[in-house]
TORPA-4810 file (N, C-alpha, C, O; in nm, 3 decimals):
<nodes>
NODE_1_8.120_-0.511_3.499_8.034_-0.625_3.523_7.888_-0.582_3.508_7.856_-0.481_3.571_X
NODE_2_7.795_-0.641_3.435_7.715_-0.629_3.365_7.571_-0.635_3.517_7.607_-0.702_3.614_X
NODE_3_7.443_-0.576_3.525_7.377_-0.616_3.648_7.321_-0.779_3.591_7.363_-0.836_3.491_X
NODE_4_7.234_-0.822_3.672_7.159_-0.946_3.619_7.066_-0.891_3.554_7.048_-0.771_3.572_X
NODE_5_6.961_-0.980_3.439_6.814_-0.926_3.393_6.770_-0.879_3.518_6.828_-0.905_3.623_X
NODE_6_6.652_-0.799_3.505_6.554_-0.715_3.577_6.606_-0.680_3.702_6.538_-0.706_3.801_X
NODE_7_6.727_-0.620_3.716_6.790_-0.624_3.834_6.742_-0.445_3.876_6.699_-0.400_3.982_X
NODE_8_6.768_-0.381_3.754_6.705_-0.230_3.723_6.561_-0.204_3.759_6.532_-0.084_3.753_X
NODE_9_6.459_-0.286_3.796_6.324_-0.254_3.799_6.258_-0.172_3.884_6.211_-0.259_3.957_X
NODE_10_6.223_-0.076_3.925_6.205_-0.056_4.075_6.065_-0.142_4.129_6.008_-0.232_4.068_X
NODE_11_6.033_-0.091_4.251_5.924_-0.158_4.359_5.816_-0.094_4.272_5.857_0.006_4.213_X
NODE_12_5.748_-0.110_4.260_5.615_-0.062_4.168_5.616_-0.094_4.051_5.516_-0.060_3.988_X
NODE_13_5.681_-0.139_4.006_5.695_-0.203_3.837_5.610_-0.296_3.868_5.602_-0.357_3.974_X
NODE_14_5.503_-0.314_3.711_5.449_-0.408_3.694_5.538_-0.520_3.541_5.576_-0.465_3.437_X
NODE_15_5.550_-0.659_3.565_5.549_-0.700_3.502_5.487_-0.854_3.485_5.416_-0.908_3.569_X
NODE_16_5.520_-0.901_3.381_5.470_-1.021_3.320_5.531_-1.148_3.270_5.619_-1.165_3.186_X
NODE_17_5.454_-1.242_3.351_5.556_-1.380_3.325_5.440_-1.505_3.301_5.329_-1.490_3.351_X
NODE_18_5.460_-1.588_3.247_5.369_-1.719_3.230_5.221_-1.662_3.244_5.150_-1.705_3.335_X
NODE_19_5.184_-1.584_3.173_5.020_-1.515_3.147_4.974_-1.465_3.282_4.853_-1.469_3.304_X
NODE_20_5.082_-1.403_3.406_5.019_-1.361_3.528_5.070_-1.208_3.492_5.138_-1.193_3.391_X
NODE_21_5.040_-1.102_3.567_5.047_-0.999_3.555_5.065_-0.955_3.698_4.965_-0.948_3.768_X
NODE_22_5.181_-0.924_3.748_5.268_-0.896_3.895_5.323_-0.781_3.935_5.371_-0.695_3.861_X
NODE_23_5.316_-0.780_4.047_5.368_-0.613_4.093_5.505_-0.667_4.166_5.518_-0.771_4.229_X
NODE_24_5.609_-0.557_4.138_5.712_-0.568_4.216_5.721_-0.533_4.316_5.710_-0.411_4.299_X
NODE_25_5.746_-0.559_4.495_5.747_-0.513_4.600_5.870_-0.491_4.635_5.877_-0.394_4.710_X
NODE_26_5.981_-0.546_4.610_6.117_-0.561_4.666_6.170_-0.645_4.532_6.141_-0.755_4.484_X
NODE_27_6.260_-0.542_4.497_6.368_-0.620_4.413_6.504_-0.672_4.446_6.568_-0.567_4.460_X
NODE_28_6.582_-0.766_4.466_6.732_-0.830_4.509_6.801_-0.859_4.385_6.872_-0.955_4.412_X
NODE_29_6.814_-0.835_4.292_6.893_-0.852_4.169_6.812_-0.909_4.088_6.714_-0.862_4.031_X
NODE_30_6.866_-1.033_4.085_6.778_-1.117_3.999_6.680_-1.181_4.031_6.650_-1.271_3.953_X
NODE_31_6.598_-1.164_4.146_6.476_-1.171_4.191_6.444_-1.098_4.317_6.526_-1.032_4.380_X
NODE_32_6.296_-1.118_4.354_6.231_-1.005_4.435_6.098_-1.107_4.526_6.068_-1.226_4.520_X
NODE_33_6.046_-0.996_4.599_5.902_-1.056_4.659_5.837_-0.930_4.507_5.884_-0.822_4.469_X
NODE_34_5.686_-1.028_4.444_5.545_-0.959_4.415_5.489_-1.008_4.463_5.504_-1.098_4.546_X
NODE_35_5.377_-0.938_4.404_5.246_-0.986_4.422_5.138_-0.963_4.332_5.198_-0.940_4.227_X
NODE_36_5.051_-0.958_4.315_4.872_-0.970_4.228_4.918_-0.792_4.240_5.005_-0.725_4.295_X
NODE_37_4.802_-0.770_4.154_4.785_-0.621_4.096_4.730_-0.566_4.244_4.776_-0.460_4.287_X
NODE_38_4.605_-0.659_4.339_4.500_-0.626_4.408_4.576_-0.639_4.531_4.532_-0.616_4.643_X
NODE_39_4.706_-0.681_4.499_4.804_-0.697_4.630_4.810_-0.774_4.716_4.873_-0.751_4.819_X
NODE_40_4.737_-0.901_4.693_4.753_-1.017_4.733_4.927_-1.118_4.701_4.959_-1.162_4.591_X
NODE_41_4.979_-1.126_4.781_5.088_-1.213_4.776_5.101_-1.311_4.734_5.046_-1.403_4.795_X
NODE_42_5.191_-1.349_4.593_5.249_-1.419_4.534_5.403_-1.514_4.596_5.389_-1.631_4.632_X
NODE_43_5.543_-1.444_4.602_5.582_-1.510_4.628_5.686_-1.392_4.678_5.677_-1.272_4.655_X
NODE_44_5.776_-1.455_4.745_5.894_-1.396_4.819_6.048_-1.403_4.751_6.150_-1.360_4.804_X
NODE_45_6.039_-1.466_4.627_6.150_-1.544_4.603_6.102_-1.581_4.458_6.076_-1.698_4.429_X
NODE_46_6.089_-1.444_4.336_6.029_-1.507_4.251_6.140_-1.448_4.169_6.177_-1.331_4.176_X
NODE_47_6.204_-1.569_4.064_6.275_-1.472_3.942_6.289_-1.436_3.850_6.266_-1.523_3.767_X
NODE_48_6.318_-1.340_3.807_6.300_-1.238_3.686_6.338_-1.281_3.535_6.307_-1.227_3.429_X
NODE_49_6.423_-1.409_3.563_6.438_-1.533_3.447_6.439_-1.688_3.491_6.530_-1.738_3.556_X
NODE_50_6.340_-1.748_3.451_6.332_-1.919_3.479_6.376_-1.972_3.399_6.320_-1.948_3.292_X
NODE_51_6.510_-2.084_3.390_6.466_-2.210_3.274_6.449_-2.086_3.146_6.339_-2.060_3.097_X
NODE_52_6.558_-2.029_3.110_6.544_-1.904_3.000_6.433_-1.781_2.968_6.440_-1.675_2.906_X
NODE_53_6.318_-1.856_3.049_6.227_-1.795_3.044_6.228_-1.634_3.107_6.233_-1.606_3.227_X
NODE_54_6.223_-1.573_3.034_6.175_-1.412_3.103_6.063_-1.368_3.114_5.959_-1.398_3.056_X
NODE_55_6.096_-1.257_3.230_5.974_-1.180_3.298_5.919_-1.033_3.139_5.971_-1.009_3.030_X
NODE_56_5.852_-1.000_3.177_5.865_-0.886_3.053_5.780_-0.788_3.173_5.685_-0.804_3.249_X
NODE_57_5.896_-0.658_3.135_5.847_-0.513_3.251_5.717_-0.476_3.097_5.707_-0.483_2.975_X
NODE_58_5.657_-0.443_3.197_5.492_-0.393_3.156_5.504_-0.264_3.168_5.465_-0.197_3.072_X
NODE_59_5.556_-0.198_3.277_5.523_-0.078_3.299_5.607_-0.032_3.467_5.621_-0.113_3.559_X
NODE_60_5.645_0.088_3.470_5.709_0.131_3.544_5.616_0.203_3.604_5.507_0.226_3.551_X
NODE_61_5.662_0.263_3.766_5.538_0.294_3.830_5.540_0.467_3.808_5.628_0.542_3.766_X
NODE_62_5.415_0.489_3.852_5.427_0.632_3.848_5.494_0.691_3.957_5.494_0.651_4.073_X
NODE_63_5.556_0.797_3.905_5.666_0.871_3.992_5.562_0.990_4.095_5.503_1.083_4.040_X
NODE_64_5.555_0.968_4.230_5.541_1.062_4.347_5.547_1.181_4.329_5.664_1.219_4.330_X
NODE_65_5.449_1.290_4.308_5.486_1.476_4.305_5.513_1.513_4.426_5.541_1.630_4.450_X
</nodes>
């Protein structure tokens, strides 16, 4: 059984949906809480495909030494 889209993303991924540019805080499969780059809160309950529409991963976070 296959995961859902962006189910793989971790918490620090940035990605991109309807010309906003979002940070991942918590991912649940097929959706998560982000927020703004500056870390202002977006939504709790946002998902990673609307109405066909997809999110697009921007960038994965940097990994902790």
């Amino acid at each position: 059984m296959s995961q859902p889209y962006g189910a793989n993303w971790p918490p620090g991924a940035v990605i991109s949906m309807y010309d906003e540019t979002l940070r991942i805080r918590e991912n649940h499969g097929d959706r998560g809480v982000v927020e703004y780059l500056d870390g202002e809160p977006v939504s709790s309950c946002f998902y990673w495909m609307y109405q066909g529409d997809k999110a697009e991963l921007v960038s994965l976070p940097q990994r902790q030494h």
